[in-house]
N, C-alpha and C positions, 0 to 999 in steps of 0.2 A: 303108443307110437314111438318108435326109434329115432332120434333128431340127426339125421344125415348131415345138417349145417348149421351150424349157429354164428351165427353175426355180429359182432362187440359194434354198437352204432351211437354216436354220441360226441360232443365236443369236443375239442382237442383237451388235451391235459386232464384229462377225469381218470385216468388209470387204464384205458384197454389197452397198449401194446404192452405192460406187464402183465396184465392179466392174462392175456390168450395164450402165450405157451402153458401155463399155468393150467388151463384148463383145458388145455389141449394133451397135457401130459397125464394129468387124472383119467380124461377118459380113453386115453388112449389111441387116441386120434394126431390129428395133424395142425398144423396152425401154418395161416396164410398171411404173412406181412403185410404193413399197409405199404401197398405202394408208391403212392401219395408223398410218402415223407422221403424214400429215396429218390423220386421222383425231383423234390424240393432240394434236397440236399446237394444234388449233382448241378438241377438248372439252374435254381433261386427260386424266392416266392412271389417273382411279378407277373402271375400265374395268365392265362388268359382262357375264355372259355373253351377254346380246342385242345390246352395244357389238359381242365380239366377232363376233355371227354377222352382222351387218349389215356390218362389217369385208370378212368371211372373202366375203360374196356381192357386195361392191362389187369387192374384188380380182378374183374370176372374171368379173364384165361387163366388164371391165376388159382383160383376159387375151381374153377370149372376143372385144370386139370387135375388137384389134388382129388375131388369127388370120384374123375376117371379112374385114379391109380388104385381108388376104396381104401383109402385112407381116413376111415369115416372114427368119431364124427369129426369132419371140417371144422375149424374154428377159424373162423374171417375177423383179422383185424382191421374191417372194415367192409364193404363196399359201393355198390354206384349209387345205392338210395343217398349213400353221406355224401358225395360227389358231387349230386343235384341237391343238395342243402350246400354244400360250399359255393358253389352256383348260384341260389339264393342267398347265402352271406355276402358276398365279393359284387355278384352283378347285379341283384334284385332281378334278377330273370335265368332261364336254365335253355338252353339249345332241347329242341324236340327230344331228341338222341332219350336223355334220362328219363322221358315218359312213355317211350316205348320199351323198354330194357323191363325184363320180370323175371329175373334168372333169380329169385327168393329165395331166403334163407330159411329153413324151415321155424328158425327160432330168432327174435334179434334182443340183444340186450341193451338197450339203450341205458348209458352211463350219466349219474348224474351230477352234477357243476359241485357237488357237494366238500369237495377238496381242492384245494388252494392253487391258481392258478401258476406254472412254471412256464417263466422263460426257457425255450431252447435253441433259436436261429432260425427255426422253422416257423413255429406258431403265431398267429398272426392277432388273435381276439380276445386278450387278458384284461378288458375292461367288465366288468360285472354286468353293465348293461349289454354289452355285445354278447358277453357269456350266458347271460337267458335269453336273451334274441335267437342264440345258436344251440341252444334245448330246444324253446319252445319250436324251433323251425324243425327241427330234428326227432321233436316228440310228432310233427302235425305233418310228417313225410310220412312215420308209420301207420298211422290213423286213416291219411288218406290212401296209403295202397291195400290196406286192409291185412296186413298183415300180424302173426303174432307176435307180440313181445311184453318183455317187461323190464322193469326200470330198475336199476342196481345202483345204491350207493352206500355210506359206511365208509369207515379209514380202516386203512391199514388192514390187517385178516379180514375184519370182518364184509371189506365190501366181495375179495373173495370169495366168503364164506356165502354171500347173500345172492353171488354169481351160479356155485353151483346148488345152491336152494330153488334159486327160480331154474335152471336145464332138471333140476330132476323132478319141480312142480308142472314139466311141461312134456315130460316123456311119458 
């Protein structure tokens, strides 16, 4: 199988927005920014649930037209599965909206807490209990929509290296 999209999904500060050009330039493909963070950056982080779903639907047009253009493979630095986990971090509940959405990634890599939490103005859950609170939720979105993925961690090269191990363990 050919991975048309793969999807960096996982807490904030574990490494995907360096990673995704990264492996978006090996295979030659494209990489989709998280929107999320300019999204924060522009408004602030005193987010509220329609923040997030206007969020969660910019990422997918986003996703959706780099696939149009066959810019393949897609590499999503993010999308709305992490959206309705943010959803469950911030509100303990998610708007309908995120369990109707199934525009899946054919591959998702969810990134693990494994390296040291950074401040950057945006980031909101650098407490170690908040930061497994925001795996385990993150690990129990992909389980529950049944999708495939696997778990990437490692410093420095090698959690790159362990990123494109598991896209060529799954093509």
């Amino acid at each position: 199988m050919t991975l048309r999209t793969i999807c960096l999904h996982g807490p904030e500060s574990t490494g995907k927005s360096t990673i995704a050009p990264r492996l978006a330039d090996h295979f030659g493909g494209t990489v989709v920014p998280e929107f999320g963070r300019t999204y924060c950056e522009r408004y602030g982080t005193d987010l509220s649930m329609a923040d997030l779903i206007v969020i969660a639907h910019a990422q997918d047009m986003k996703g959706r037209a780099a696939l149009a253009r066959g810019d393949v493979p897609v590499v999503m630095d993010t999308d709305p599965l992490m959206s309705a986990v943010w959803a469950d971090m911030m509100f303990a509940r998610r708007d309908p909206w995120f369990d109707k959405w199934d525009n899946y990634a054919d591959l998702y890599l969810l990134f693990d807490i494994d390296l040291p939490w950074e401040a950057d103005g945006t980031r909101m859950f650098g407490g170690a209990s908040d930061r497994q609170k925001f795996f385990d939720l993150s690990q129990r979105e992909l389980e529950r929509r049944g999708v495939r993925w696997e778990i990437v961690g490692g410093e420095g090269s090698r959690r790159y290296l362990n990123a494109l191990e598991a896209i060529r363990a799954a093509e």
